[in-house]
C-alpha positions as CSV (number, residue, x, y, z in Angstrom):
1,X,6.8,-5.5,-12.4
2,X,6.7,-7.9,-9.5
3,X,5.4,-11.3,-8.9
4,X,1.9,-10.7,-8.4
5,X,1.1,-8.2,-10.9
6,X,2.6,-10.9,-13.3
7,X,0.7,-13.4,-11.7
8,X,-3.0,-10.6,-12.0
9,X,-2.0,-10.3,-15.9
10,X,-2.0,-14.0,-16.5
11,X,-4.8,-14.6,-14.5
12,X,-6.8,-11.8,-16.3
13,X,-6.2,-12.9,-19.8
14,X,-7.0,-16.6,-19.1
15,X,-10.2,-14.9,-17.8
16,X,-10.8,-13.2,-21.1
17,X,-9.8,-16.3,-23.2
18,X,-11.9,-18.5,-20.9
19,X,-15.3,-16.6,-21.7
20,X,-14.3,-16.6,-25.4
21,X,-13.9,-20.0,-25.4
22,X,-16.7,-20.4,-23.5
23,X,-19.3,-18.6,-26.3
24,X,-17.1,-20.8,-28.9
25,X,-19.0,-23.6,-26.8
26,X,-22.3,-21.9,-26.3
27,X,-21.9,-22.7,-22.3
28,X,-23.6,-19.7,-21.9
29,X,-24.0,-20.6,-18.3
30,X,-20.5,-21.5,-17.4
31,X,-19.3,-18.3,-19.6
32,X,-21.7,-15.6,-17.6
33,X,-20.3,-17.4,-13.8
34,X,-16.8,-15.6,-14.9
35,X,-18.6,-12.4,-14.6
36,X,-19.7,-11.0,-11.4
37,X,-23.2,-11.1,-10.4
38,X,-24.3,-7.2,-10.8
39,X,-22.3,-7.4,-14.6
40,X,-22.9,-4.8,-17.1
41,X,-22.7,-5.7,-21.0
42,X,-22.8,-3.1,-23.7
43,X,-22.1,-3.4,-27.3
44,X,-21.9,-0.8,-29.7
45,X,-22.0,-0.8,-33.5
46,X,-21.1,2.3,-35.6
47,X,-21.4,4.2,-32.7
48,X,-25.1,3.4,-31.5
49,X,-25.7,0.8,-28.5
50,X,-27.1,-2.2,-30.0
51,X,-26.9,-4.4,-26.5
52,X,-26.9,-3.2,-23.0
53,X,-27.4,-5.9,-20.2
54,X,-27.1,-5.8,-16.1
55,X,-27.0,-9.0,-14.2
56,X,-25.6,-12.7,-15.1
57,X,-29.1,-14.0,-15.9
58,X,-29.7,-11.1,-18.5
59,X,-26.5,-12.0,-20.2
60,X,-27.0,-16.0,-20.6
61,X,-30.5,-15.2,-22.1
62,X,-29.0,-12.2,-24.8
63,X,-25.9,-14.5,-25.3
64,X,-27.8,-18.1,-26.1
65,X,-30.6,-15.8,-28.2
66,X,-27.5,-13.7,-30.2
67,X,-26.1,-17.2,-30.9
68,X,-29.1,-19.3,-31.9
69,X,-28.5,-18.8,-35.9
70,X,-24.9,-19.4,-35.8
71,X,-23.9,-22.8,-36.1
72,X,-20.2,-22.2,-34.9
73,X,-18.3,-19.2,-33.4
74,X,-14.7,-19.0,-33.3
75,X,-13.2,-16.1,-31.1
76,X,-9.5,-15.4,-31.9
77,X,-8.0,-13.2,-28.7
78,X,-5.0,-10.6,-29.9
79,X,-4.0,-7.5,-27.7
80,X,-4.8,-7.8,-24.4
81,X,-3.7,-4.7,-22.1
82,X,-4.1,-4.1,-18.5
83,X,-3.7,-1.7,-15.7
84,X,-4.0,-3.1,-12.0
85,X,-4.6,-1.1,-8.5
86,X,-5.0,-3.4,-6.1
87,X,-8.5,-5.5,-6.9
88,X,-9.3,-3.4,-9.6
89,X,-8.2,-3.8,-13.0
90,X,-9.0,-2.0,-16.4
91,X,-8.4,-3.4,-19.6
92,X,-8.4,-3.5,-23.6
93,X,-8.9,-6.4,-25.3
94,X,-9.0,-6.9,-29.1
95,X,-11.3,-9.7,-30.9
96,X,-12.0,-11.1,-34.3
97,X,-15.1,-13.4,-34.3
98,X,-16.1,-15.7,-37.2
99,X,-19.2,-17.5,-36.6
100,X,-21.1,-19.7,-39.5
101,X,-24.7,-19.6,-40.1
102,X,-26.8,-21.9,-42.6
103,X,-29.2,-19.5,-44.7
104,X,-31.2,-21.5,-47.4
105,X,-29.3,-24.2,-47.3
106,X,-25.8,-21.9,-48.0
107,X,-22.9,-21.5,-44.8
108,X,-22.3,-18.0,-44.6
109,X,-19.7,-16.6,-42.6
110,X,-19.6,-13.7,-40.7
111,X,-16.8,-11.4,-39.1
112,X,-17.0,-9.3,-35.9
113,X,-13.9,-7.1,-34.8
114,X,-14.2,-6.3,-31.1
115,X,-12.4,-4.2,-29.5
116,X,-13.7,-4.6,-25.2
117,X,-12.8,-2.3,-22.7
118,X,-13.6,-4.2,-19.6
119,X,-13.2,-3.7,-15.8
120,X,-12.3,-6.4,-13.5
121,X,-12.7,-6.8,-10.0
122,X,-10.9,-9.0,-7.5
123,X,-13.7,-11.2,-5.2
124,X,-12.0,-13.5,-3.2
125,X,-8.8,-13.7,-4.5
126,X,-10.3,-14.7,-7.9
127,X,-10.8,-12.3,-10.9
128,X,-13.9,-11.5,-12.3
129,X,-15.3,-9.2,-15.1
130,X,-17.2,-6.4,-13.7
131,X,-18.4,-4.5,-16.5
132,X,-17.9,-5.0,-20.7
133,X,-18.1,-2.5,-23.2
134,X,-17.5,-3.9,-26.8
135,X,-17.3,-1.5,-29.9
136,X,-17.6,-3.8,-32.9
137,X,-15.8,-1.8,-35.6
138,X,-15.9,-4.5,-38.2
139,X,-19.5,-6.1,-38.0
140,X,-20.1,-7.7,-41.9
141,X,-22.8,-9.5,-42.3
142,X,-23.7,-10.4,-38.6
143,X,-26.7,-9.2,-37.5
């Protein structure tokens, strides 16, 4: 491994953790600007697409309307793999998200495994996430 693909791999997870951090914050409009333009979103839940988005715009709207009963999120990043060529990257990143909500009165937590298989693209010598595919295999009590 040479000096640049180190220097991709720590670039591309502080990508990942910065849009996880980002929904933590509901900056939904700071979180979609690590995405390219053209973006695709899709997330699947016990194997039927529950989400699928195209475009930056798209995203901020579904993201801030996912998030509006939760009073906090709190992503937790493990596994992160990638494979590089150039200014493409693949990867696999794993997830667990709590997020609170209030209902009557009562916080109730919810837990979201996620396992993303994302594609990244290299604009400008800056990554960005092209496309997103999440397959929530743990999904209690969240939507």
């Amino acid at each position: 491994m040479n000096i640049q693909e180190l220097s991709d791999r720590l670039e591309l997870r502080a990508l990942v953790d910065q849009i996880s951090i980002l929904a933590d914050k509901k900056d939904f409009s700071s979180q979609v600007e690590r995405f390219t333009e053209d973006a695709i979103t899709e997330i699947t839940v016990d194997g039927a697409i529950i989400m699928q988005l195209q475009g930056r715009q798209a995203m901020a709207n579904a993201f801030k309307e996912f998030n509006r009963n939760f009073e906090v999120g709190f992503h937790l990043n493990g596994q992160h793999t990638v494979f590089i060529e150039n200014d493409n990257a693949e990867g696999t990143l794993y997830s667990q998200i709590t997020m609170i909500s209030i209902k009557n009165g009562v916080k109730v937590k919810s837990t979201i495994g996620a396992i993303y298989h994302d594609h990244y693209i290299r604009v400008n010598g800056k990554w960005f996430l092209s496309a997103r595919r999440g397959n929530f295999v743990i999904a209690d009590d969240a939507f």
